[in-house]
C-alpha positions as CSV (number, residue, x, y, z in Angstrom):
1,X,68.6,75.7,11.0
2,X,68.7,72.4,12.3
3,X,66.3,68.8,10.6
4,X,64.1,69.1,13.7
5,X,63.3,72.8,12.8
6,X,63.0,72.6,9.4
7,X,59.9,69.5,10.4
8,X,58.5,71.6,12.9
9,X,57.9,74.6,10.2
10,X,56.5,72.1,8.3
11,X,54.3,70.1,10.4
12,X,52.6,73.9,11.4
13,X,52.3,74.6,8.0
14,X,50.9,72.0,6.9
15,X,48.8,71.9,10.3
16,X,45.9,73.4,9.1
17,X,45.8,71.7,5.9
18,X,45.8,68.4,6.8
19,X,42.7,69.5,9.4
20,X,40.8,70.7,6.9
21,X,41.3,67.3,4.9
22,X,40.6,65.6,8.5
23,X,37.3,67.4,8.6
24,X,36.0,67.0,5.2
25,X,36.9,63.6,5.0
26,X,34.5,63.4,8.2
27,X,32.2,65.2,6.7
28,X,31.7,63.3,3.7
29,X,31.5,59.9,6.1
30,X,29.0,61.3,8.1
31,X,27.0,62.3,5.0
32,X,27.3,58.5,3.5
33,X,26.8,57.0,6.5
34,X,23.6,59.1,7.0
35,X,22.2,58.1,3.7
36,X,22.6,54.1,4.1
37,X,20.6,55.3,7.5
38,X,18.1,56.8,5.9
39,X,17.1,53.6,3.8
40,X,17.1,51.2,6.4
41,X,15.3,53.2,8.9
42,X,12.9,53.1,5.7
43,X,12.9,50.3,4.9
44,X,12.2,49.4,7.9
45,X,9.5,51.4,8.8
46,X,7.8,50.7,5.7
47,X,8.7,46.7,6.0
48,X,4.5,46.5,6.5
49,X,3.4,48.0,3.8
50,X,5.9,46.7,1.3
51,X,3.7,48.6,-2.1
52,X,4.1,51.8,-0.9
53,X,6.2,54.6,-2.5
54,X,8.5,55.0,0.4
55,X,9.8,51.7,0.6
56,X,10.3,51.4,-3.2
57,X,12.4,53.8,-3.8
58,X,14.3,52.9,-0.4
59,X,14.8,49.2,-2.1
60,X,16.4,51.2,-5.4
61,X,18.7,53.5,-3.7
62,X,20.4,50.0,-2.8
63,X,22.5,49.8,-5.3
64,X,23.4,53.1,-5.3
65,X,24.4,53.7,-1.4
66,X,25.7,50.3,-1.0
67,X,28.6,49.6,-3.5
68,X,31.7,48.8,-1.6
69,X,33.1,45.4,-0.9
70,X,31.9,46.2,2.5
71,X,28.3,45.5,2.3
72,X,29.1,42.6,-0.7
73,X,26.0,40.7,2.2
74,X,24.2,43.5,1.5
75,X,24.1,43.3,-2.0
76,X,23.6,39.4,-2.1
77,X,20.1,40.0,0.1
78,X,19.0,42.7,-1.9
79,X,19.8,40.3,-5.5
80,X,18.1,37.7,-4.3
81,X,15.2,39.7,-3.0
82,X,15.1,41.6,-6.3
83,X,14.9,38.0,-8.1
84,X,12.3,36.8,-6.1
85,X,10.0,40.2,-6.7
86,X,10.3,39.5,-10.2
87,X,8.7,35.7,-10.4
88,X,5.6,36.6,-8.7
89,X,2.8,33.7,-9.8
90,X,-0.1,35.6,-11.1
91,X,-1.1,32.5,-12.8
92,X,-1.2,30.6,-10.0
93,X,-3.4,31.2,-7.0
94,X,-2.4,28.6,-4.7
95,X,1.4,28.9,-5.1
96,X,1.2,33.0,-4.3
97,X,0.9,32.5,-0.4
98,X,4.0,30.3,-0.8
99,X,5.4,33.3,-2.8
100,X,4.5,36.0,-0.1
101,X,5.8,34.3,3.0
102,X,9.3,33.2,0.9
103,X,9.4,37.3,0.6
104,X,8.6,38.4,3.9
105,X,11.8,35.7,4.9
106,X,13.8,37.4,2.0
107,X,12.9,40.9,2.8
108,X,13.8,40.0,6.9
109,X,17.3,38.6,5.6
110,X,17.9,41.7,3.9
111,X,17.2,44.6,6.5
112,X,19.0,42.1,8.9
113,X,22.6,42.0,6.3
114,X,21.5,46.0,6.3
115,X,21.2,46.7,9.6
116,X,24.5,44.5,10.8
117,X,26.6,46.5,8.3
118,X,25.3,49.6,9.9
119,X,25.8,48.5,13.8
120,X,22.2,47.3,14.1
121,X,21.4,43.8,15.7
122,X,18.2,42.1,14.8
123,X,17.4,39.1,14.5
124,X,14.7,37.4,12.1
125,X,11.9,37.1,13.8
126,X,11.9,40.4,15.2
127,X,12.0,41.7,12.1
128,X,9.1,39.9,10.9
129,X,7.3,40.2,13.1
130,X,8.1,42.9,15.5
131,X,5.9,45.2,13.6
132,X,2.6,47.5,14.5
133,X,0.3,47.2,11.7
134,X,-2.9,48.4,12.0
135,X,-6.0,45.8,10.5
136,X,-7.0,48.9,9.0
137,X,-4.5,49.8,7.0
138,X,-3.9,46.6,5.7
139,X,-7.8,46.6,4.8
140,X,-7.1,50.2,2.8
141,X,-4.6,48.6,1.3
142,X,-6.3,45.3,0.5
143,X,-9.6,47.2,-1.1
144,X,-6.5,49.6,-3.1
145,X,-5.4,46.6,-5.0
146,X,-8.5,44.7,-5.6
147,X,-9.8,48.2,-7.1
148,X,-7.4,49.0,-9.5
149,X,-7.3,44.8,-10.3
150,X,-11.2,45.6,-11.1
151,X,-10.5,48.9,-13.1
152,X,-7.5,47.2,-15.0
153,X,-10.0,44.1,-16.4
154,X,-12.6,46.7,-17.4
155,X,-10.4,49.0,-19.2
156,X,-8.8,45.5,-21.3
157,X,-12.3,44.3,-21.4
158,X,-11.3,41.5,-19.3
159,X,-14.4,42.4,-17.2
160,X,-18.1,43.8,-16.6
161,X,-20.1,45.8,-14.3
162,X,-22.8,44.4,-12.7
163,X,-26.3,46.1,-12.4
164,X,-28.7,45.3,-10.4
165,X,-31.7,47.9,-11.6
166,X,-34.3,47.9,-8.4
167,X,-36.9,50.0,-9.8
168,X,-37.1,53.5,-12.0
169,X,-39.3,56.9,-11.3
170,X,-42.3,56.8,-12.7
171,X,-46.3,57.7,-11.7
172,X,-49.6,55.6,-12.4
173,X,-50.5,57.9,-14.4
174,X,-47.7,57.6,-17.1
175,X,-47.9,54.4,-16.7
176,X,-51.9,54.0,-17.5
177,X,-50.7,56.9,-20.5
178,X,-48.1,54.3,-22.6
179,X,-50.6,51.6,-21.8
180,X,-53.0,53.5,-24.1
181,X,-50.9,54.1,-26.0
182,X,-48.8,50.7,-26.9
183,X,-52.6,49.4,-27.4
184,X,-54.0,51.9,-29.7
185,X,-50.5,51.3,-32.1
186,X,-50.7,47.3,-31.8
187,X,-54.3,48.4,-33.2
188,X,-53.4,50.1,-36.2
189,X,-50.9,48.2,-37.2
190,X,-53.4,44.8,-36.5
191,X,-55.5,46.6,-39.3
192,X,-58.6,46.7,-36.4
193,X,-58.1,50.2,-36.0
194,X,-57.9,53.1,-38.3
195,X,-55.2,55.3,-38.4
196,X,-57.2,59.0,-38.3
197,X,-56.6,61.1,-41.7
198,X,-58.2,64.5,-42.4
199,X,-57.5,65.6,-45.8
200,X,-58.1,69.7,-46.2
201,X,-58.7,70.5,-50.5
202,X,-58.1,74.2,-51.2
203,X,-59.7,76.2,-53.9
204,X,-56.4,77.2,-56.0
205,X,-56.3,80.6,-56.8
C-alpha cells in the first residue's frame, strides 16, 4: 500500500472522531456564549430597577462567566462598578445624588464593555436612558425602602411610632358612672366622707 493510502485510512478513521470533537467543542461554545447572554440581557433588563434580585445575582455571575483575557474591559467596568457600590454615603445626604448619577454612568459603561464583547453596539446614552420604567414601580420601590429604613430604626431603637389617639368607645353613661365614682373615692380619702363598715358579731358556739 502506497503513503497516500495509508492517509486516506486514516483520515476516515479518524473522520468521525474528530467530528465528534468538532461538535462538542461547538456545543460547549454555544453553552458559554449563551450564559454571558443571559446576564446581559439581565442585566439589562433589570438596568431600572438596580435592587432587585435578578440583577444582583446577574452582577455576581461576572466574575464567573467572564474570565478570559477576552473580556479583561469587561472585568475593569464591573471592578470599578463594584468599588463604587461599596462607598455609598449614608452619612451624607447631599453627596448621595452625586453618588447615584456617578452609578447610573458606571453601571452604562459596564453593560456597554458587556455588550461589545458579545456583538452588541450601544452607546451610553441609550443605555441610560433608553429605558421604560413605569412611575409606578419606581414608587413601589421607593415606599419598599423607606419601609424597611422605618422598620430597621424601630427594631435598633433608633426610632418611634407615632400615635395620634382621635377618640376611644365609650357611652354617657360610663362616663357619668367613673364620675361618681372618682368623687366619692377623692371623698374618702379627703376624710369628708366615710368609708361604709358593717361589722356582723356572732354568738360562738
Amino acid at each position: 500500500m502506497t503513503t497516500s493510502d495509508w492517509i486516506m485510512i486514516f483520515a476516515v478513521l479518524l473522520a468521525p472522531l474528530v467530528a465528534v470533537q468538532a461538535q462538542k467543542w461547538l456545543e460547549h461554545y454555544r453553552e458559554e456564549r449563551e450564559r454571558k447572554l443571559r446576564i446581559f440581557k439581565t442585566l439589562m433588563a433589570t438596568r431600572a430597577a438596580t435592587v432587585s434580585p435578578d440583577h444582583v445575582q446577574a452582577l455576581n455571575m461576572i466574575d464567573l462567566e467572564f474570565n478570559d483575557k477576552k473580556y479583561k474591559n469587561v472585568t475593569l467596568s464591573w471592578k470599578t462598578y463594584l468599588d463604587h457600590l461599596g462607598n455609598f454615603p449614608k452619612d451624607d445626604e447631599n453627596a448621595q445624588p452625586v453618588w447615584s448619577d456617578k452609578m447610573a454612568d458606571l453601571l452604562a459603561k459596564l453593560l456597554q464593555e458587556m455588550g461589545k464583547s458579545l456583538g452588541y453596539e450601544f452607546d451610553e446614552v441609550h443605555i441610560k436612558k433608553g429605558i421604560y420604567s413605569p412611575e409606578a414601580h419606581a414608587r413601589v420601590e421607593d415606599e419598599n425602602m423607606l419601609l424597611r429604613k422605618g422598620l430597621l430604626r424601630l427594631l435598633y431603637g433608633d426610632g418611634s411610632l407615632k400615635m395620634d389617639v382621635q377618640s376611644f368607645p365609650f357611652s354617657d353613661e360610663e362616663a357619668q358612672e367613673q364620675k361618681e365614682i372618682r368623687q366619692a373615692l377623692k371623698a374618702i380619702l379627703d376624710g369628708s366622707n366615710e368609708f361604709p363598715v358593717s361589722v356582723s358579731n356572732k354568738d360562738a358556739t
